[in-house]
N, C-alpha and C positions, 0 to 999 in steps of 0.2 A: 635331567628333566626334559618331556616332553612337550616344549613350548607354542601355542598359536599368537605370532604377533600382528595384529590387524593394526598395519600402519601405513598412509598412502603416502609418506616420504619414504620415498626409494634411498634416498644417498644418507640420510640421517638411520635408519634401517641399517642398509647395510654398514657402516660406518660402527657404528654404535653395536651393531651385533655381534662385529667381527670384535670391536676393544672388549664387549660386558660379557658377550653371553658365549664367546665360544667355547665354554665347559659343556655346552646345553643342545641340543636336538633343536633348531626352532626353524619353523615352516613361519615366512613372510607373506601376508595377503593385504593387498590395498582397498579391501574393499568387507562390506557386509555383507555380500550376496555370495564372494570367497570364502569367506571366514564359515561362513554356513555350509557350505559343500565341501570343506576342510573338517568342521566339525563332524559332519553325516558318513567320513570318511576314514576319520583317525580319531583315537582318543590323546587325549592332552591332558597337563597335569597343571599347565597354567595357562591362563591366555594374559594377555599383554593389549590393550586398547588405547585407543586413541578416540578424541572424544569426536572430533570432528572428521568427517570422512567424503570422499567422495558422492557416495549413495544415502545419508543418513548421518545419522548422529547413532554414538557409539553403545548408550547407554539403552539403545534398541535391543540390541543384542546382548547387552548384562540381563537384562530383565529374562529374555528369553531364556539361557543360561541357569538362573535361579529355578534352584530346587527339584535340576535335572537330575536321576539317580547317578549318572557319571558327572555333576556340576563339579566344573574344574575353579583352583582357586584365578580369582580374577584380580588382574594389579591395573588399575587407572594409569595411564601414562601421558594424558592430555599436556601441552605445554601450558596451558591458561589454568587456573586456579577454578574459576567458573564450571570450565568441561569436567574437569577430576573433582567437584563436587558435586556435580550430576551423575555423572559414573557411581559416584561411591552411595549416592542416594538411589541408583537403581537395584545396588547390590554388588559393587567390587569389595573385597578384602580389604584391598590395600596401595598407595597412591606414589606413585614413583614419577614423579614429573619429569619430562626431556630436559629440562637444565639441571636434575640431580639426578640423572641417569647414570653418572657412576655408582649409585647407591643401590643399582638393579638387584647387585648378588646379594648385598644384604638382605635386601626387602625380599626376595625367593628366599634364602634360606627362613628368616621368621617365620614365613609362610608355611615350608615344608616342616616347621617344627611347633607347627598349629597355633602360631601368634597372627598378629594382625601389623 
């Protein structure tokens, strides 16, 4: 999979990308104004959010996302319960919080096999 993860902890990112996702392609951006020029640049098959960010709140860019003819599926990754229900009320899929982040691969594959 082709992954965008907009996360502005660099050491949790890499950390976490290197134990979950190295099966996976994934471009790391800290920011929404990245993530966007990331997007305008490459297609993606998921993105990965973070609710709270340097520039913005995340759930900026779900919205934006929504019901783009390439809209990629979207996993909330907020640590707080608060952000990943905001997320998932602008429009993410699916809710993978940084303390159940071992649980990334599962929650990609339901996704790539059209669950939630």
């Amino acid at each position: 999979m082709n992954i965008l993860w907009v996360e502005n902890h660099a050491s949790f990112a890499r950390l976490a990308g290197r134990q979950f996702l190295a099966a996976h392609a994934v471009t790391v951006v800290p920011s929404l104004a990245d993530a966007r020029a990331a997007l305008a640049a490459n297609a993606f098959d998921v993105v990965l959010i973070d609710y709270d960010l340097d520039d913005g709140k995340g759930d900026e860019l779900v919205r934006e996302l929504c019901g783009r003819p390439d809209e990629p599926r979207v996993v909330a990754t907020s640590s707080h319960d608060e952000g990943n229900r905001k997320l998932l009320d602008a429009g993410a899929h699916a809710v993978c919080g940084k303390m159940q982040f071992s649980r990334i691969a599962e929650v990609l594959t339901k996704l790539s096999d059209g669950g939630n």
